[in-house]
N, C-alpha and C positions, 0 to 999 in steps of 0.2 A: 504494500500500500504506500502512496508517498506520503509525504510530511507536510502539513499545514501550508506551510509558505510554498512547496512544490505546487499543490491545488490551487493557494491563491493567485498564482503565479498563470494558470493554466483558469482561471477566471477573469484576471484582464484580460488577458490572449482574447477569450471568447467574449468577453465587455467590448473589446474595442470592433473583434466582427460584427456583433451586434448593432454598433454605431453603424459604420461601414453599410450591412444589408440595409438599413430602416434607412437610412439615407438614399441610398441606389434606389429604395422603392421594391428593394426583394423580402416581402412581408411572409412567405411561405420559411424559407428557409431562414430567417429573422427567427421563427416560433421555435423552429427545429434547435436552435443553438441556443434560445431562452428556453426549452423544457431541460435538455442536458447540462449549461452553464446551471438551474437552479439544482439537479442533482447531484452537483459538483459543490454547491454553497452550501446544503445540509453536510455532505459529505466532512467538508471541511470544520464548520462550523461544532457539528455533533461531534468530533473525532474528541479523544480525549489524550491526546499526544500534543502539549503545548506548543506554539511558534517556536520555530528554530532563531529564528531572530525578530523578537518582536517588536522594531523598531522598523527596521524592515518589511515587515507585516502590516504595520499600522500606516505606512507609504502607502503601501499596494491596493492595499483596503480605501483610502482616499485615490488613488486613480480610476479604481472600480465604481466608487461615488460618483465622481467628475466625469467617467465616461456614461455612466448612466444616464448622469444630468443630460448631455448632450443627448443623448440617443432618445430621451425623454422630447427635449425640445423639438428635434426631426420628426418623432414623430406626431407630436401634437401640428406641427406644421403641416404636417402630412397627412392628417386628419382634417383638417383644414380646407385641404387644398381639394380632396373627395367631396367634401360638404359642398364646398362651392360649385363644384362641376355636375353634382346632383341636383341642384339647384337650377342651374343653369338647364341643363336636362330635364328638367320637372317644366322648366318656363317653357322649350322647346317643343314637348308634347301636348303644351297646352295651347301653345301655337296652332300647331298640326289640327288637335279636335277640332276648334274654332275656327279654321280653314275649310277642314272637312265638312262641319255642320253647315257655315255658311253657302259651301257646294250642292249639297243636300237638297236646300229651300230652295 
């Protein structure tokens, strides 16, 4: 099994892909590496073998913050940016009926 700081180490790895996908817009394989990175945080987390360097540790665990943050921000932007274009799409087919009804008469 590795050591604490081996795992959290192998948690930013997969915090900062996380940023990366949700940024790009690859929101499938985004999930795929947030269900594994979260089995990788209990893992760590629950293990009962202390930090090897806990100073060390408590860096990495702030980059994994910081990259969160980010990947947070992309995606609420990216959230965002779906609503609008639904939106947008909702006005379009309301277009259309109104077209089409008008046609109708």
């Amino acid at each position: 099994m590795s050591s604490s700081n081996e795992l959290l180490q192998q948690i930013l790895e997969q915090s900062n892909a996380l940023h990366e996908l949700i940024f790009n817009g690859e929101l499938e394989e985004a999930e795929r590496v947030e269900v594994e990175r979260g089995r990788l945080m209990r893992c760590c987390f629950s293990s009962e073998s202390p930090f090897d360097n806990p100073q060390q540790a408590a860096e990495m665990i702030q980059k994994i913050i910081d990259s969160d943050k980010k990947a947070m921000a992309h995606g609420q932007q990216l959230y965002g940016d779906m609503k609008r274009d639904l939106a947008r799409l909702q006005q379009g087919n309301k277009a259309v009926r109104a077209y089409q009804e008008a046609g109708a008469s």
